[in-house]
N, C-alpha and C positions, 0 to 999 in steps of 0.2 A: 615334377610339376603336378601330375594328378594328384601326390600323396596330399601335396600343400592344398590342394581344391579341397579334396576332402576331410579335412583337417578345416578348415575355413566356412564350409558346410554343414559340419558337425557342431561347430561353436557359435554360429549367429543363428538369430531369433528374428523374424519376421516384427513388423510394426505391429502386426495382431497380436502376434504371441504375448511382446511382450505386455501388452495391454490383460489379454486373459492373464497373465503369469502374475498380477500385481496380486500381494497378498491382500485378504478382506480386511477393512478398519472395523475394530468390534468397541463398538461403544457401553458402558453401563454408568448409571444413573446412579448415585449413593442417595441414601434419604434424605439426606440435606439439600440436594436439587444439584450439587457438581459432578457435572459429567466427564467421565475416565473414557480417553481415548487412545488406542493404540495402532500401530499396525507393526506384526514381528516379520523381522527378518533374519538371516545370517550372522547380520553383519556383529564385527567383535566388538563397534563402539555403540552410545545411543544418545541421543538427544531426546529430554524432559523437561516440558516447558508447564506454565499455568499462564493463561491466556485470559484476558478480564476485559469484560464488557464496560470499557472508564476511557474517556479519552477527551480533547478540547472541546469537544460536545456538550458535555454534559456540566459545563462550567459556566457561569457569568463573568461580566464584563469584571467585575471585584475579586472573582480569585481565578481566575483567566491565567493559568502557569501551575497551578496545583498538580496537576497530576505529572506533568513536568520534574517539577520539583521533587515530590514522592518517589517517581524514580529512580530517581539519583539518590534520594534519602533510603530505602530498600537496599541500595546495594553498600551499604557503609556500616552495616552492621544492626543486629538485633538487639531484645532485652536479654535472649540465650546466649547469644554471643557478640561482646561491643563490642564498638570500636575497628579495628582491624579483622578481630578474631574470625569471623565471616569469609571473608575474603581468603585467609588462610587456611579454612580448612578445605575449602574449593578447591584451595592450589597444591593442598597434599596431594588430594586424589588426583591428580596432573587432568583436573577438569576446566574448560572454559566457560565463565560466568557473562551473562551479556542482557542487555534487555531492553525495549524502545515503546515511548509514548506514539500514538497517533491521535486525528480528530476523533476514532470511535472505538478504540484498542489499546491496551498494556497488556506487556508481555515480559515476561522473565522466563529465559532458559536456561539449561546448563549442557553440554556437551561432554560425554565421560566414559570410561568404560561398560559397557555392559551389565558386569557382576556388580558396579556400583549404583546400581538405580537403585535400590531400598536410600539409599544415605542421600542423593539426589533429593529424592523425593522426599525426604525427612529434610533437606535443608530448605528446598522451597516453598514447605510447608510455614516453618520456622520463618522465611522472609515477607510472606504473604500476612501472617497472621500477628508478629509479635515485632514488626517495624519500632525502633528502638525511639526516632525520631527525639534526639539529644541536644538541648539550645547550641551548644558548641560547635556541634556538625551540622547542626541546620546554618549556624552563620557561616561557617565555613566552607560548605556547600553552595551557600547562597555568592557569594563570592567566584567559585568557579563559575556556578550558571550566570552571572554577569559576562564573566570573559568568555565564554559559548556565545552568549549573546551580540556581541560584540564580534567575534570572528564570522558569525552566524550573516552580520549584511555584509560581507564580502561577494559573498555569493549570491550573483545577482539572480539566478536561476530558480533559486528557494525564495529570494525576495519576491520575484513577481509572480510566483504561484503562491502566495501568501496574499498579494495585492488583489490578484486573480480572488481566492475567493472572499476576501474582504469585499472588493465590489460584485462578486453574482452574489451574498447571501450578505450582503449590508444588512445590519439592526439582527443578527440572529446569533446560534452559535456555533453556526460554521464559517462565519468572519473571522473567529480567534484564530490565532495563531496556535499552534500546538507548546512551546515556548515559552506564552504567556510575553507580558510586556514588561521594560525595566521598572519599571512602576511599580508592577503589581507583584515580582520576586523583590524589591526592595523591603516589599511592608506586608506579606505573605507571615504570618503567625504559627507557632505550633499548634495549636490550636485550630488553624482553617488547614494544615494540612492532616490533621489525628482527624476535624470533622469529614476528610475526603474519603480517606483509608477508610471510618463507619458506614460511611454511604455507600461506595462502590465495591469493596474487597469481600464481596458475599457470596455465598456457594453457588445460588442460580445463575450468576453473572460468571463463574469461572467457568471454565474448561484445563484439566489436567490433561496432556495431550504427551503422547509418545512414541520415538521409533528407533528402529533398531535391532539387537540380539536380546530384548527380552519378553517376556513373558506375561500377556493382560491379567493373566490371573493373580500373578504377581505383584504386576500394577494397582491394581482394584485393592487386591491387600494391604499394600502400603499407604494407598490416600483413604483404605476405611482408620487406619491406623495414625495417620497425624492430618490429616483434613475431616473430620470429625467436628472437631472444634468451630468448624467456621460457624458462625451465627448466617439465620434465611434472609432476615430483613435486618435494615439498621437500625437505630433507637426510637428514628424519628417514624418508622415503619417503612416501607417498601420504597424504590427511587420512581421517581416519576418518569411517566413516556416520555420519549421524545417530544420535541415541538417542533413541527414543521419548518424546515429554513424554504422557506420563501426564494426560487429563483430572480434577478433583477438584471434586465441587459439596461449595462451600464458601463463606467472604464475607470480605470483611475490612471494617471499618466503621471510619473516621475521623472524629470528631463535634467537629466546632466550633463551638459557637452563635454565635460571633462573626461569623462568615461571615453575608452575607443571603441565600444561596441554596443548595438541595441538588442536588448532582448524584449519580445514581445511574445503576450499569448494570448489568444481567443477562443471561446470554449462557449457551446449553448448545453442549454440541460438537458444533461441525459437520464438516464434509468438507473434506479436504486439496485442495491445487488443480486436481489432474485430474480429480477426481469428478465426474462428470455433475449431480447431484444439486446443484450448486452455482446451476447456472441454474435449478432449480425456486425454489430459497431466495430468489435475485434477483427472481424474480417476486413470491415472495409480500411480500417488504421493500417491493415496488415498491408493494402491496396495501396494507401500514399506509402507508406514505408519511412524509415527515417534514415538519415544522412548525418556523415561530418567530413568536416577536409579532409581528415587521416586515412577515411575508404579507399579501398580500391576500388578500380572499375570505372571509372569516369564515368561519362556522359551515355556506358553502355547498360548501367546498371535498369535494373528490372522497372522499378520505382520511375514513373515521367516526371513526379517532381523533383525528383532527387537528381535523373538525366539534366530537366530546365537547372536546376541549381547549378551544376559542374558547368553545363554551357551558356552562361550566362552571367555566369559568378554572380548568383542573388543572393548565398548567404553562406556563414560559416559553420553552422548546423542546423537542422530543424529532426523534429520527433513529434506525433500524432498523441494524445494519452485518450483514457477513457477513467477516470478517477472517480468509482462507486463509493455511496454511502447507503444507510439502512434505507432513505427512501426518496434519494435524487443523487444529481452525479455530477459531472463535468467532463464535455466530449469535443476534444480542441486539439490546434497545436501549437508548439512553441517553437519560435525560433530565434536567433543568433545573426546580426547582420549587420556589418558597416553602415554608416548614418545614412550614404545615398542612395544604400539597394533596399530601405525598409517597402516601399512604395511597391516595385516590382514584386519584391517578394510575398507581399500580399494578397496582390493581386493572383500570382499562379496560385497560392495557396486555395484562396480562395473561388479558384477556377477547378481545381482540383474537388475541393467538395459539391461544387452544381454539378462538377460530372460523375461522382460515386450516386447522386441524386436522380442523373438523366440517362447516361449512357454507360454505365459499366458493365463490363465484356464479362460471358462466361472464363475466358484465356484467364483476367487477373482475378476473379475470385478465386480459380482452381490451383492457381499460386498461392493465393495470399492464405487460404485452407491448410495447404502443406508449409508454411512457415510458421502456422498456430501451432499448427500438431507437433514440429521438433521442438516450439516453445514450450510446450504442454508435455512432454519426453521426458524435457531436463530437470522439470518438478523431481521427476526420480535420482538425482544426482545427489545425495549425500543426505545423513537421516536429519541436518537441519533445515532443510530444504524441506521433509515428509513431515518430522514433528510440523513449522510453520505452517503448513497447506490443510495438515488435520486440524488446529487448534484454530484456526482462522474460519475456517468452513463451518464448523461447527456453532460459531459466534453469527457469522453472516447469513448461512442457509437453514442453521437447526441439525445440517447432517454434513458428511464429508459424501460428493459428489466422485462417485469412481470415474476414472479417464476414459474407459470404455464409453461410459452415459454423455462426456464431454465431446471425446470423439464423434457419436452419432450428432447433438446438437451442429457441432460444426460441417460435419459431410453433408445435412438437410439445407445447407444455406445453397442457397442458388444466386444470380445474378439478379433475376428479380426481386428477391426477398432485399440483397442490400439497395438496390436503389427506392425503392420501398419505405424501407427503415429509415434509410439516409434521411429520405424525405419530411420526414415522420420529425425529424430530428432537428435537421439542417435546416430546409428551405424554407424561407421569408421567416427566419424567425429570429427574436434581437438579442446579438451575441455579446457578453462580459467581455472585457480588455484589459488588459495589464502590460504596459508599458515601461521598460526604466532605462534610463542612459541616454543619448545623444537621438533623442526622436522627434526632434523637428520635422523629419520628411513625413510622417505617422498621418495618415489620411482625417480629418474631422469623421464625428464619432458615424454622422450621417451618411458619410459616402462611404464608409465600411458596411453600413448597415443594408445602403442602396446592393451591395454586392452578394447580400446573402439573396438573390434570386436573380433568375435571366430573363428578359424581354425579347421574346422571339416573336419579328412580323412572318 
């Protein structure tokens, strides 16, 4: 028994430790403006992604699915190599090719051996820069992303966070759908998509980002070596700022009775990705917690909304988000509920945020701190986990933020700061709605609104 203690002693790492043990991300700038990021490790595999500043954002209502589109177009082969041959030589190297549009991000990675990052990075070069975009495979592509599209409103959960920020950023373009509409992939051109790839696929806008068992100096080698090429600007010259998306409390309500379930989500504007003010918000999400029937724990769990949930059966999941953009956000939650318990469940919901506003206990912020920090841990779980969190960071803050510097942001919150913040956030102010399914019981937009503040004689 003692040998196994100290055997057990000798092999674990304090939360500190492993915080100091993380190795440093060492960033370098190429003359073209694309920044090479790394962090090395041990480990025998690595993850090598390119990360671009492009996403539903940066698109109009007319080509609203481009970048959408290009993705899927990117992975179908280049002018180097058509047709299939792309795909095949990923699968020599027994590497995983993968890649996803967002409102303010594209990304393409690969998952591979170690010793294979040179060829990695020669073929992400090759997808980024020499996209083949083939009338054949654009219609034939275009055909899949119909039936995406289509599978796509099943899901009524992507649907009303879709609906969600259609009504907070109505007339903007963080309305679009990331998608795009069947409209606009029907009659989407070669043409508006080769104009996209000019616009957005430029050295300033990327980030080469990696992790794993290799080597930055290595790295650095290889993207002076085939990312060279990228041109600074597009033709038309440099892409324009952003344009403000204007927050609007507002709803849009889609009522199905045929559906057996309601899902609603309510969200006011929160803070853009550099605001401090973002980790208060994470703590207090951390405070309502989220819930689904398959939990254990019943009515003893930590969460009081998640305990009223089980006793009361108000719903059959709910989850808190906090949804950052470059310079506003959406800080709400969604839930999941039989047609009769919408009302109830709203109401605790909503009782719930007057009280992270009025009364929250040192007891749950000094919980909901230590449920960020094991969230904040698992970042470390697997190099595609590290490559994401480098190449992302980098895009959002300018730099990649060590866990150490996140860890103190979040030990500084105290009980006053979130009700503070909440306040700052939450109260009396007029919240977006999204609605779909069987929501007749769904309170008029006013008595939802009556409920973002409390009248105390």
């Amino acid at each position: 028994a003692a040998l196994l203690t100290l055997t057990r002693k000798r092999g674990a790492a304090t939360y500190a430790q492993t915080l100091q043990n993380i190795p440093e991300t060492q960033v370098t700038t190429l003359e073209n403006g694309l920044r090479v990021a790394s962090e090395e490790s041990n480990q025998p595999t690595c993850t090598v992604g390119v990360w671009i500043e492009a996403g539903s954002r940066y698109e109009d209502a007319k080509t609203n699915g481009a970048g959408f589109f290009v993705e899927h177009m990117a992975l179908k082969g280049t002018k180097k190599r058509p047709g299939s041959a792309f795909e095949k030589e990923v699968e020599s190297l027994g590497a995983h090719l993968n890649g996803y549009t967002s409102r303010e991000q594209t990304a393409f990675y690969i998952k591979a051996l170690s010793k294979d990052m040179p060829k990695v990075v020669e073929l992400l070069s090759d997808l980024v820069q020499n996209c083949a975009l083939e009338d054949s495979q654009i219609e034939k592509e275009r055909g899949v992303i119909l039936r995406e599209l289509k599978e796509m409103d099943s899901n009524l959960a992507d649907v009303t966070f879709d609906y969600l920020h259609a009504t907070a950023y109505q007339g903007t373009a963080l309305a679009h759908t990331v998608e795009g509409t069947t409209e606009n992939i029907k009659r989407l051109t070669r043409a508006d998509l080769a104009s996209y790839v000019d616009t957005h696929f430029k050295a300033p806008r990327m980030v080469l980002a990696a992790a794993g068992g290799i080597s930055h100096r290595e790295l650095v080698d290889a993207a002076k070596q085939h990312f060279t090429g990228l041109p600074v600007t597009s033709k038309e010259g440099s892409v324009p700022a952003l344009a403000r998306c204007r927050f609007t409390g507002s709803e849009i309500r889609a009522r199905d009775d045929a559906l057996p379930l309601a899902h609603i989500a309510l969200a006011v504007e929160g803070p853009g990705w550099a605001d401090p003010d973002n980790v208060v918000l994470n703590v207090a999400n951390a405070i309502i917690g989220r819930y689904d029937r398959t939990f254990g724990g019943g009515k003893n769990q930590s969460s009081r909304l998640a305990a009223h949930a089980v006793e009361h059966n108000l719903c059959h999941s709910f989850e808190p988000f906090n949804a950052s953009y470059s310079d506003t956000g959406l800080f709400g939650f969604h839930f999941v509920s039989d047609p009769l318990s919408i009302d109830d469940m709203m109401f605790c919901a909503q009782g719930e945020w007057m009280r992270l506003c009025t009364s929250t206990t040192e007891s749950e912020v000094t919980r909901a701190k230590n449920y960020l920090r094991n969230a904040m841990v698992a970042q470390l779980d697997g190099t595609t986990r590290v490559c994401e969190n480098i190449g992302s960071h980098l895009l959002q803050y300018g730099r990649r933020i060590p866990l150490e510097e996140w860890d103190a942001r979040i030990s500084a919150v105290d009980a006053r700061m979130v009700r503070d913040v909440c306040s700052k956030y939450i109260y009396d102010k007029c919240p977006a709605i999204a609605a779909v399914g069987p929501i007749e019981q769904l309170l008029d937009y006013n008595r939802i609104r009556s409920a973002m503040y409390w009248v105390r004689l």
